[in-house]
C-alpha positions in Angstrom: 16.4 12.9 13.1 18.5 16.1 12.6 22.2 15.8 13.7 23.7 18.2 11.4 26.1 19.4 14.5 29.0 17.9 14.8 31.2 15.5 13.2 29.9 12.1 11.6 31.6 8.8 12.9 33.4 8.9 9.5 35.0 12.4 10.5 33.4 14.5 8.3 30.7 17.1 8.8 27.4 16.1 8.1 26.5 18.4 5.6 29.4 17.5 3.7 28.4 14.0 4.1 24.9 14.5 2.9 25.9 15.8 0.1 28.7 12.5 -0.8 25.5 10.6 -0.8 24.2 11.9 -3.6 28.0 12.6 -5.5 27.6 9.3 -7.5 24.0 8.3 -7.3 23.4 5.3 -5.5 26.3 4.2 -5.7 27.8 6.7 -3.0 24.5 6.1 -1.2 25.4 2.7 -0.8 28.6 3.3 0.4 28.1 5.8 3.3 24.8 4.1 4.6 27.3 0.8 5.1 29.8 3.2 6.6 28.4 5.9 8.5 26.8 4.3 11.8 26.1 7.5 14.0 24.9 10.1 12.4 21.2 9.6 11.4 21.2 12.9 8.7 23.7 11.4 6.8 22.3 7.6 6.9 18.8 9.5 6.0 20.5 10.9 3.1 22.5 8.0 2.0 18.8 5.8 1.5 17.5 7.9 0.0 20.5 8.4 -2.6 20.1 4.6 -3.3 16.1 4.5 -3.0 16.1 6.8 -5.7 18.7 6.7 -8.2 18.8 3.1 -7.5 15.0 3.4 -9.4 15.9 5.3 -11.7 19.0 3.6 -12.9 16.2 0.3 -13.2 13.9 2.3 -14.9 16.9 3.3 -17.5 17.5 0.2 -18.2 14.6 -1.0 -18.8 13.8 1.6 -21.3 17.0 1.1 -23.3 15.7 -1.8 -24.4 12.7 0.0 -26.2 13.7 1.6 -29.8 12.6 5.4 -30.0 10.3 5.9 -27.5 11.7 4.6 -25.0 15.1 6.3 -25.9 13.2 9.3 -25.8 11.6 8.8 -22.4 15.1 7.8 -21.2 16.5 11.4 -22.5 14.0 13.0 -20.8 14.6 11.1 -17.7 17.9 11.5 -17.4 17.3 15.2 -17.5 15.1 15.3 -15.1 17.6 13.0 -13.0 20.4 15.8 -13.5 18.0 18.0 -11.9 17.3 16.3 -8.8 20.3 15.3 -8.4 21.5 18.9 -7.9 19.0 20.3 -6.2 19.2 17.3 -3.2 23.0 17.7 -3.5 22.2 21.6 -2.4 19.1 20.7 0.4 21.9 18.1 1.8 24.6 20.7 2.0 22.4 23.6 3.3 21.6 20.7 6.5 17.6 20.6 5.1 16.2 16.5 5.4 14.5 17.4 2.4 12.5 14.1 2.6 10.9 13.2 -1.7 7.8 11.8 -1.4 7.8 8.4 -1.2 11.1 7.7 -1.3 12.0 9.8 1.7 9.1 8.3 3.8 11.0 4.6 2.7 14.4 6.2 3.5 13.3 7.6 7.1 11.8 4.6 7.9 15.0 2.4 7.2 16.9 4.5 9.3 14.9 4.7 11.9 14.3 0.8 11.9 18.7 0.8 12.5 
């Protein structure tokens, strides 16, 4: 599933691409998994974007709604979140399918269903 060469049928490069995905959480994921048709990197990417920050965003909500603790789990979190979200913005960008456990496996299997 590797097709970092090249151009996607968006006209970017896919490492470029890969790394959109993950620009504005799932949000971005959305968008170039409904766009990009070709290029299976990017698509890989793009689920995965939504797979995950679309959880997390869910699980944010959910613990807004809980005074204190569940503030302070959310904090913690979102930490957490800023963290991932850099280091798959950098594993995208270096070409790396740098597949999270669970919600890679769900993300490859989407694509590969296209």
């Amino acid at each position: 599933m590797s097709e970092v060469e090249g151009k996607t049928s968006m006209g970017l490069e896919p490492k470029l691409a890969g790394l959109l995905c993950y620009v504005l959480g799932w949000v971005t994921g959305l968008i170039f998994f409904i766009l990009e048709k070709e290029n299976q990197f990017v698509r890989f990417h793009a689920m995965q974007s939504i797979v995950v920050f679309g959880a997390i965003s869910v699980v944010q909500i959910i613990l807004s709604f809980i005074p204190f603790v569940g503030w302070i789990l959310s904090l913690i979190i979102w930490i957490l979140a800023i963290i991932l979200w850099v280091v798959l913005m950098i594993k995208a960008y270096q070409g790396q399918l740098y597949k999270l456990p669970w919600a890679g496996d769900f993300a490859e299997k989407q694509v590969a269903s296209k």
